[in-house]
C-alpha positions in Angstrom: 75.3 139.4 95.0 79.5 139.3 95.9 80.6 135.8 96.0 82.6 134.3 98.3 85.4 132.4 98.6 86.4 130.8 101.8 90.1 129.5 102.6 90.9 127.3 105.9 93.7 129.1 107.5 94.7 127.4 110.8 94.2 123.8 112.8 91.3 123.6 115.3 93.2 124.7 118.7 91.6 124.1 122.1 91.6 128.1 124.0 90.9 127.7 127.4 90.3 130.8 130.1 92.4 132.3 132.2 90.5 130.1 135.3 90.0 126.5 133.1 86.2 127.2 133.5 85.6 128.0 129.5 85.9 125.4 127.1 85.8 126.8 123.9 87.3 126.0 120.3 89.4 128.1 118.4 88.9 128.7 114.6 90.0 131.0 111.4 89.1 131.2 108.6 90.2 133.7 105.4 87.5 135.3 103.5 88.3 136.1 99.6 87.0 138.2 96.8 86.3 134.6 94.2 86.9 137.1 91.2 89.7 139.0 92.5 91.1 137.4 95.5 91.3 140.0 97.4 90.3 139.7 101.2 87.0 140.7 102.3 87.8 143.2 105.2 85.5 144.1 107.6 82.3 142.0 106.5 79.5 140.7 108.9 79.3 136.6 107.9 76.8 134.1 109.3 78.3 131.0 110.4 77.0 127.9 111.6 78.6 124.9 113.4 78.4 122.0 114.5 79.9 119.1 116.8 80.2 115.7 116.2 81.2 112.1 117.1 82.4 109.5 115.1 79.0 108.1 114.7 78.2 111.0 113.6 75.5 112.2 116.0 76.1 115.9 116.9 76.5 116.4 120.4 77.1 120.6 120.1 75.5 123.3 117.7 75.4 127.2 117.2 74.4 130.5 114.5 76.2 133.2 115.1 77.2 136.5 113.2 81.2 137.6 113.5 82.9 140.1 111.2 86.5 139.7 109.3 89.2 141.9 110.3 91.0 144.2 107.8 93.1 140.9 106.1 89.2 139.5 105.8 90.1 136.9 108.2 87.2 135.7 110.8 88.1 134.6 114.7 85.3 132.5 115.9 85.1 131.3 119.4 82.8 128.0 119.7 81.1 126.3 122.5 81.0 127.2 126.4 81.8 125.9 129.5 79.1 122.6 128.7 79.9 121.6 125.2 81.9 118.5 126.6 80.2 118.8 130.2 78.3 115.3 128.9 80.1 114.0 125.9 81.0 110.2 125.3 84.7 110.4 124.8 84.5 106.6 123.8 83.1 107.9 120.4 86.2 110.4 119.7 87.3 111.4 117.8 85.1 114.1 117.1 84.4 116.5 114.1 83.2 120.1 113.3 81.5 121.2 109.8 81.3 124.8 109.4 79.4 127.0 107.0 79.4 130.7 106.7 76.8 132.5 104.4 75.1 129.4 103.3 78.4 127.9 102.2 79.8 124.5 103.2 83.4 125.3 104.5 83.7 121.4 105.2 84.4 118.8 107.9 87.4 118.2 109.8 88.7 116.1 112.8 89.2 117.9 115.8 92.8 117.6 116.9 92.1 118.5 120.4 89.4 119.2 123.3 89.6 121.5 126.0 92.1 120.1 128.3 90.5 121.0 131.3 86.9 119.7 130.6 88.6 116.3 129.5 90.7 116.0 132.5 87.7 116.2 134.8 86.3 113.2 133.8 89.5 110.6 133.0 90.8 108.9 136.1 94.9 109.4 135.7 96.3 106.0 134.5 99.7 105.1 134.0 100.2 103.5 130.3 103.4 101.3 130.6 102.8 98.0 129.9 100.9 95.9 127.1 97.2 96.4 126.1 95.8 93.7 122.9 93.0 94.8 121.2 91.1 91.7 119.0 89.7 91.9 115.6 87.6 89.5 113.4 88.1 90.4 110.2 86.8 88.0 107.3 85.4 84.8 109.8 89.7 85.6 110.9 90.6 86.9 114.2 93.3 89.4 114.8 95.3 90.2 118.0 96.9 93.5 117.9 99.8 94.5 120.9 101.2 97.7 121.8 103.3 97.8 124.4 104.5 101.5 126.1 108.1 100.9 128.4 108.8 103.5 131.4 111.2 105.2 129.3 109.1 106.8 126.4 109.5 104.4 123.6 107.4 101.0 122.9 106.8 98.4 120.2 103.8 97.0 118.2 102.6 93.7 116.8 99.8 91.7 114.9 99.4 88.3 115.2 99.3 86.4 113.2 102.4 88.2 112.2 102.5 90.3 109.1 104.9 92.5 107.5 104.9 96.3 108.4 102.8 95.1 111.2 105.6 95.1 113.8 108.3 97.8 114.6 109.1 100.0 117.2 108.1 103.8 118.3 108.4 106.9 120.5 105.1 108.1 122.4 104.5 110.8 124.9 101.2 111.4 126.8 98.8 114.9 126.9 96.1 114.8 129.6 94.2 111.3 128.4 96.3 111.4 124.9 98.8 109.0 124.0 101.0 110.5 121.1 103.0 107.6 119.0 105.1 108.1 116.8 106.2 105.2 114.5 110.2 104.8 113.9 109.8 103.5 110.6 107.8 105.9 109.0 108.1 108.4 111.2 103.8 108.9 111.1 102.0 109.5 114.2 98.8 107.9 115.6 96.6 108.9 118.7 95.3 106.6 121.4 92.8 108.2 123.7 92.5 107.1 127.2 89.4 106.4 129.0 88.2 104.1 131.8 90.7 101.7 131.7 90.5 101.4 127.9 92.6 102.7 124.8 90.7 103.3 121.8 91.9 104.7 118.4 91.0 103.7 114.8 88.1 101.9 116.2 89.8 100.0 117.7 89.6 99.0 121.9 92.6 98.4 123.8 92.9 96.4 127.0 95.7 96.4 129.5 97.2 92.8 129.9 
């Protein structure tokens, strides 16, 4: 039997259709010879995904057979118009595993969702001002603050106040997304807008 050797070659990327109606996932991967590296051109693989929350239940799965093109990399196209018709987006973000041929590719965060399917259900909210999110941690409660000015740029704060939990960042917002991007590190975290609430590293943000 020829073994297999599978190497991730690109991000998830949301592809919509030419109408919006589609909402389907975008993925590659590279398919290599283990003993000589080469790429396996041109070979029918059997691949099987699935879709899940943060909780972990999955919400979206398929089999399907797709062949490599002469560099031995495989296009799949995953999902359909009602993979996120009736999804909770309070429990994003949301994952994909992927095998092909009985082998465990892995599991990775989705970095995006169709666009279109998303923007059907989140009623359009502006994000200036400050939303607290409380934490008890350790019989200790926690107040976390972000606030988002007019002008693209906002700060952060914990309190009780601790160091390198207060600075400044950058954000810019995609359909229910909020993008921030921290000035002292320069790392980036997503917030995720939906009825009223921000949530992101499990946490739930509430506007002031």
């Amino acid at each position: 039997m020829k073994q297999l050797r599978f190497l991730w070659l690109s991000l998830l990327v949301a592809v919509l259709g030419a109408t919006g109606a589609q909402a389907q996932i975008g993925y590659q991967i590279a398919l290599l010879n283990t003993a000589t590296g080469e790429a396996r051109a041109n070979e029918k693989v059997t691949v099987a995904v699935s879709l899940s929350n943060n909780a972990g239940e999955v919400f979206y799965s398929e089999t399907k057979q797709a062949t490599t093109n002469d560099f031995g990399v495989l296009s799949l196209s995953i999902g359909n118009a009602d993979t996120f018709k009736d999804v909770d987006l309070t429990k994003m973000p949301f994952f994909i595993e992927v095998t092909a041929n009985g082998v465990l590719i892995g599991k990775s965060q989705m970095l995006s969702v169709p666009v279109a399917e998303v923007a059907k259900r989140v009623v359009p909210m502006d994000v200036t001002g400050t939303w607290t999110a409380t934490i008890i941690e350790g019989g200790n409660s926690y107040e976390y603050y972000y606030t988002f000015s007019s002008n693209g740029t906002g700060s952060y704060s914990l309190n009780p106040t601790y160091e390198h939990h207060t600075g400044t960042f950058s954000y810019d917002v995609e359909g229910n997304t909020i993008w921030v991007f921290y000035n002292n590190d320069n790392s980036l975290q997503t917030f995720h807008l939906f009825k009223n609430i921000l949530y992101s590293s499990n946490k739930k943000y509430v506007k002031q």
